[in-house]
C-alpha positions in Angstrom: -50.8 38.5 20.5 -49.9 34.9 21.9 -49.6 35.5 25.0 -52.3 37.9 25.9 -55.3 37.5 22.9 -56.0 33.3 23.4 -55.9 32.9 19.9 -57.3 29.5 18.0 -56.2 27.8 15.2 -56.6 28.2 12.6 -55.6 32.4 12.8 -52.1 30.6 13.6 -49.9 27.1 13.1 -46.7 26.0 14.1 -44.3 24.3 11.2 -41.4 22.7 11.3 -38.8 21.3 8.7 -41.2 22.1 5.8 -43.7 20.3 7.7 -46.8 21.5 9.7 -46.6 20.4 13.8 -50.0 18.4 14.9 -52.2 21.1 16.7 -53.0 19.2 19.4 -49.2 19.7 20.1 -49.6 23.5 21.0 -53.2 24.0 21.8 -55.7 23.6 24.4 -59.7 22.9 24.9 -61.8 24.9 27.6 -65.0 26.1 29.0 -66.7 29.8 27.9 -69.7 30.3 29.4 -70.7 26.7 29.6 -69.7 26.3 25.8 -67.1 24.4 25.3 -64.5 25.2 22.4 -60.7 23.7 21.4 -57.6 25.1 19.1 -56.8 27.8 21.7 -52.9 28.8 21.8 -51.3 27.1 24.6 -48.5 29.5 24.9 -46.1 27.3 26.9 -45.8 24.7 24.4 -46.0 27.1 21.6 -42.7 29.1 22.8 -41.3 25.5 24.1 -41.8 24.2 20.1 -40.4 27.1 19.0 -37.0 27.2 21.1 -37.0 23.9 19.5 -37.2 24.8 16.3 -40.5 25.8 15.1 -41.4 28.6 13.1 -44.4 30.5 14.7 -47.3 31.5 11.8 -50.0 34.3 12.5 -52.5 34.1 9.6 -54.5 36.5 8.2 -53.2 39.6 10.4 -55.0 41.6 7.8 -58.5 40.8 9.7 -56.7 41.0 13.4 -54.4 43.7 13.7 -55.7 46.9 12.5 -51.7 48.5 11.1 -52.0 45.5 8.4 -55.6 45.6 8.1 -55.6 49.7 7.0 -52.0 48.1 4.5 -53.6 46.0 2.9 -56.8 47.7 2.0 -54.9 50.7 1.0 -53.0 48.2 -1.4 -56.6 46.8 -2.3 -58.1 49.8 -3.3 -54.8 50.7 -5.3 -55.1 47.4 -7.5 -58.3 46.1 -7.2 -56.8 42.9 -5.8 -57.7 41.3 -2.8 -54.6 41.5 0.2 -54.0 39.4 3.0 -51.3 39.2 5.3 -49.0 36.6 7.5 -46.3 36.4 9.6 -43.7 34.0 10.0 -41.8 33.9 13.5 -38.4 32.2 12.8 -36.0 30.6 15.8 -32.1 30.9 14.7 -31.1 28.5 11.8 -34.4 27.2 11.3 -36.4 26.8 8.0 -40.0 27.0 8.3 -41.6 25.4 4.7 -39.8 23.2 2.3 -39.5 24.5 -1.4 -43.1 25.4 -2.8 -44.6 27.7 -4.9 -47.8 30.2 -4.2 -50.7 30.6 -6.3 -50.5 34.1 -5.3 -48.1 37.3 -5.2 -45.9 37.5 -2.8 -44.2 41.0 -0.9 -42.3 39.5 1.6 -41.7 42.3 4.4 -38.6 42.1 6.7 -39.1 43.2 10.0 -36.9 41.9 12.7 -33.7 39.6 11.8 -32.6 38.2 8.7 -33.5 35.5 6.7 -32.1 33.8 4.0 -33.7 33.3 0.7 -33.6 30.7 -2.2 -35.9 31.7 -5.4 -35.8 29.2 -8.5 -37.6 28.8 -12.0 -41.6 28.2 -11.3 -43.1 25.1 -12.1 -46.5 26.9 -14.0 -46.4 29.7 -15.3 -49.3 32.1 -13.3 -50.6 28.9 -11.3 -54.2 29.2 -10.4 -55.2 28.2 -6.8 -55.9 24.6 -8.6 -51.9 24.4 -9.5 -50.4 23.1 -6.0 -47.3 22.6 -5.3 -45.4 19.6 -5.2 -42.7 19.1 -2.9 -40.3 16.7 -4.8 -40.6 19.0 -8.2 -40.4 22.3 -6.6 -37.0 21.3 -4.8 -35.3 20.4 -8.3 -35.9 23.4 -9.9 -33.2 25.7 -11.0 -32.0 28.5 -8.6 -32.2 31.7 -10.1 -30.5 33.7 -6.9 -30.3 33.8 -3.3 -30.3 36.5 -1.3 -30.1 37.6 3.0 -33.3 40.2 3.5 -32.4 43.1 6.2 -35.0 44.8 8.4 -36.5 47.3 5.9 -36.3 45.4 2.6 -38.7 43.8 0.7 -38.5 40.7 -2.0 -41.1 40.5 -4.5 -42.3 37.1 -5.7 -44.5 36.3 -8.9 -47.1 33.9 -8.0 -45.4 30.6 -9.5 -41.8 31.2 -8.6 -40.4 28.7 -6.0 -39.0 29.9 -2.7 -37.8 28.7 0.3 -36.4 30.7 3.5 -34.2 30.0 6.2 -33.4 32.1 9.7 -30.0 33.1 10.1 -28.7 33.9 13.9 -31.1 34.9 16.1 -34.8 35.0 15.3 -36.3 36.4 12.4 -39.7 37.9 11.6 -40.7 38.5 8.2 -44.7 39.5 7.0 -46.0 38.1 3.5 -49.0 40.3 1.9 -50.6 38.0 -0.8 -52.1 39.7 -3.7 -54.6 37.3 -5.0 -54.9 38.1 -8.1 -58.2 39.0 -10.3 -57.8 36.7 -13.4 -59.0 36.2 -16.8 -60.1 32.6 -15.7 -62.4 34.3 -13.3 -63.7 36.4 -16.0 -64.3 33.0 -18.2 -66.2 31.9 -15.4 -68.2 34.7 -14.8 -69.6 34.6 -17.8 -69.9 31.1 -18.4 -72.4 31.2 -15.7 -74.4 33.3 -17.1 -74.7 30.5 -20.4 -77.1 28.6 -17.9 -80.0 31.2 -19.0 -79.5 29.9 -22.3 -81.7 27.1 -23.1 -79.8 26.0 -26.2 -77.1 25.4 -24.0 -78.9 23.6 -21.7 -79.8 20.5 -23.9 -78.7 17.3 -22.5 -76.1 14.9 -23.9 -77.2 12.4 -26.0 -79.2 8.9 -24.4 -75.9 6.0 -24.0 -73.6 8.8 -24.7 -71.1 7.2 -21.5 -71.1 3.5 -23.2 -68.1 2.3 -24.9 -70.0 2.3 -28.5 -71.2 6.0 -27.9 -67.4 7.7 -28.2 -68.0 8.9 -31.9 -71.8 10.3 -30.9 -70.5 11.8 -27.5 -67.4 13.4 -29.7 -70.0 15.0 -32.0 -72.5 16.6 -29.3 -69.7 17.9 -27.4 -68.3 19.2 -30.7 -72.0 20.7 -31.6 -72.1 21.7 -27.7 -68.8 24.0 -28.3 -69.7 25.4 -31.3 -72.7 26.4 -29.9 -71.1 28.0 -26.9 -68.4 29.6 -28.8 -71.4 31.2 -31.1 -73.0 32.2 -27.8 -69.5 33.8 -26.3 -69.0 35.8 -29.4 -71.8 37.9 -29.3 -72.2 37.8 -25.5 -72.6 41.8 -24.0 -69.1 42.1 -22.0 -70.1 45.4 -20.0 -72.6 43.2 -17.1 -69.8 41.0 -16.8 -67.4 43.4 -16.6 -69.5 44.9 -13.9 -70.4 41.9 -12.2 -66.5 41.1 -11.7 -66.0 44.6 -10.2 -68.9 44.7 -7.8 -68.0 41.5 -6.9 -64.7 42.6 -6.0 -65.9 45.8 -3.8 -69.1 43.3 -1.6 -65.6 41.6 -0.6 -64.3 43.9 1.4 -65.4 44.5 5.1 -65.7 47.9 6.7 -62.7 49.2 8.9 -64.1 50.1 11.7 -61.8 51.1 14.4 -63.0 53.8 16.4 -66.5 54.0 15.5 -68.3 53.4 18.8 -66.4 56.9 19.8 -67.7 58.3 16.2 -71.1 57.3 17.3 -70.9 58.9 20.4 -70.7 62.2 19.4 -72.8 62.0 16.6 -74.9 64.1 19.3 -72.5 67.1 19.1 -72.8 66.9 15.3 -73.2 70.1 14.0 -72.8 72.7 10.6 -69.1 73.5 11.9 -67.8 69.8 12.4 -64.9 68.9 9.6 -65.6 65.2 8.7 -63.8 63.6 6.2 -63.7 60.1 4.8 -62.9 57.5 6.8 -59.3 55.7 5.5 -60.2 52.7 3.4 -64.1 52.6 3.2 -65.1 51.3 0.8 -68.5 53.4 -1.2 -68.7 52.9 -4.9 -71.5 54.6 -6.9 -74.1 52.0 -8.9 -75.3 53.2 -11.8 -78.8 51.6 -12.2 -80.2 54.0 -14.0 -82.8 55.3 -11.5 -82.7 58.6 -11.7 -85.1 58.9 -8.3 -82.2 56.8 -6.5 -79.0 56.5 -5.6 -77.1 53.1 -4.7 -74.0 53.0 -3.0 -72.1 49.4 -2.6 -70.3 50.0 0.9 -68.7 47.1 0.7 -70.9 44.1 2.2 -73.9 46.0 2.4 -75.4 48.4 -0.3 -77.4 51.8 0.7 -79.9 53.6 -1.7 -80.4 57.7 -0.8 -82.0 60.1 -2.8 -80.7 60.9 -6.0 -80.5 64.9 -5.6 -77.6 64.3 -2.7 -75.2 62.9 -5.0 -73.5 66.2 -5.4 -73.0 66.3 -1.9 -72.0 62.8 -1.5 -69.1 63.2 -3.9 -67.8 65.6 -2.2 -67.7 64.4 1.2 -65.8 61.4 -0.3 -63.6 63.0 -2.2 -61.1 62.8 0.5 -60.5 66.5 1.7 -61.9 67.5 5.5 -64.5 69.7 5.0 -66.9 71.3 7.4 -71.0 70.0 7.4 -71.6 73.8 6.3 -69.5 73.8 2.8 -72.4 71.9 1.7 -74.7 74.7 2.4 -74.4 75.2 -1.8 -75.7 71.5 -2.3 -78.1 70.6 0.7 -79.8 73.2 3.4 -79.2 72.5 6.8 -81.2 69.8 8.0 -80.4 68.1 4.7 -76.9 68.0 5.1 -76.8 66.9 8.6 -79.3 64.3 8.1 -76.5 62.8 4.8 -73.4 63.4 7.1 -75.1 61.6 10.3 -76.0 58.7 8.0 -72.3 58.3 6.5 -71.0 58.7 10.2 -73.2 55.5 11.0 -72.2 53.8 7.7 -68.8 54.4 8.7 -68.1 56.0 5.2 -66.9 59.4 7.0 -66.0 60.0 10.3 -65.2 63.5 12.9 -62.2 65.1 12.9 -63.0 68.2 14.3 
């Protein structure tokens, strides 16, 4: 990927020591069509800082390399929580980032090497992305284990928990997939802002409120505010939030499209005896609007409305068994069905297999 895809920071970094090398130290400017752009890998002193020491980081693999993009969407639509994925190159003895702690899960993936690994007591318990790490505090906590990861195994680390890792002899490569997790925080937000259509909580704080003599009438309109707002919460519907946090969830993730020009290419030769089936993690969740003329399908980061009587037919082409165009013939007639099929093919919610 170095060597042959020019990449540009910031889809990689070099660090060193716990601490992150200057970019200008590995990359190059240049000249595409007249446009000039800069961060481009400079492969020579990439490989030269790293026979010197530095770890090599590819970031978010999980929107570059299609093996970890169809991983982590697979893990996505398993627990509704978004995955990304890295990977650290390590040179012999090296250690790539001081002591720290993630705000997100961690499944660390050995894949060439060994490293070894030092895991202590977190600093906050569940950190939110607000919680960063601090160096100094993160290196006094108490060890909990250590432990050298093989090719083939896999440590698991609760966002919070401090780690550090080190290479052993020879390089190592290890992958992190970071489970960012949905939490209740981001359900406190949802619906607090949803209180700005409330006028009552919209009133403004009271005229001096900021002064020095205005503490005890600032203390009782906040304390009036929160009432308020707690009265509000308390009878507050839960189910649009609800939904709100899990369509928000599905527009997040992009289509997988590899393949696809060759899926539009014979939508040509598309007839009743081709098997489609649905295409490995697309994404095409059913909204319920309540229009029974319509239906709405969230494909991710686009939405497409169809007629409400093919929703029979839709659910079973996504259902995730190949099936011929024709064994819709009970659902749609001919025309019908290739007309749906074509459209998913183009969507790239289904695809040809046969």
């Amino acid at each position: 990927m170095l060597a042959t895809t020019a990449p540009r920071t910031p889809s990689f970094r070099l660090v060193k020591d716990g601490n992150p090398l200057p970019p200008a130290s590995y990359t190059r400017s240049g000249t595409v069509g007249g446009v000039r752009y800069e961060g481009a890998a400079d492969v020579a002193r990439i490989y030269r800082s790293f026979a010197e020491g530095a770890t090599i980081v590819l970031q978010s693999l999980h929107r570059s390399w299609g093996p970890l993009a169809s991983f982590c969407r697979s893990l996505e639509l398993f627990l509704s929580h978004p995955a990304q994925a890295n990977a650290y190159l390590t040179p012999a003895g090296a250690t790539a980032l001081a002591p720290h702690h993630d705000t997100h899960d961690v499944f660390v993936l050995q894949v060439h090497g060994h490293k070894h690994w030092r895991v202590s007591e977190p600093m906050v318990d569940a950190p939110l992305p607000r919680h960063r790490s601090h160096r100094e505090l993160a290196a006094a906590q108490p060890v909990l284990f250590e432990t050298d990861l093989m090719p083939g195994q896999c440590l698991y680390l609760p966002r919070g928990f401090v780690h550090s890792a080190t290479g052993q002899e020879g390089m190592s490569l290890h992958v992190t997939i970071g489970i960012h997790a949905v939490t209740v925080h981001d359900v406190l937000a949802a619906a607090l802002d949803r209180a700005a259509e409330e006028p009552d909580l919209r009133t403004a704080l009271p005229l001096g409120f900021a002064r020095g003599d205005g503490a005890e009438t600032l203390a009782d309109a906040v304390a009036a505010g929160m009432a308020r707002a707690s009265l509000w919460l308390g009878s507050l519907d839960t189910a649009p939030v609800a939904e709100e946090m899990r369509r928000r969830f599905w527009s997040q993730r992009l289509p997988l499209l590899e393949g696809q020009l060759q899926q539009l290419e014979r939508l040509d030769q598309l007839h009743d005896g081709s098997v489609v089936v649905r295409r490995a993690g697309s994404v095409c969740e059913v909204l319920d609007d309540g229009d029974a003329s319509r239906l709405r399908l969230l494909l991710g980061d686009r939405e497409l409305v169809l007629p409400r009587p093919v929703e029979p037919a839709l659910l079973r082409l996504i259902g995730g068994a190949p099936l011929a165009v024709s064994e819709l013939a009970d659902l749609l007639d001919a025309s019908s069905r290739l007309v749906l099929v074509r459209r998913l093919v183009i969507e790239g919610v289904v695809e040809v297999c046969g």
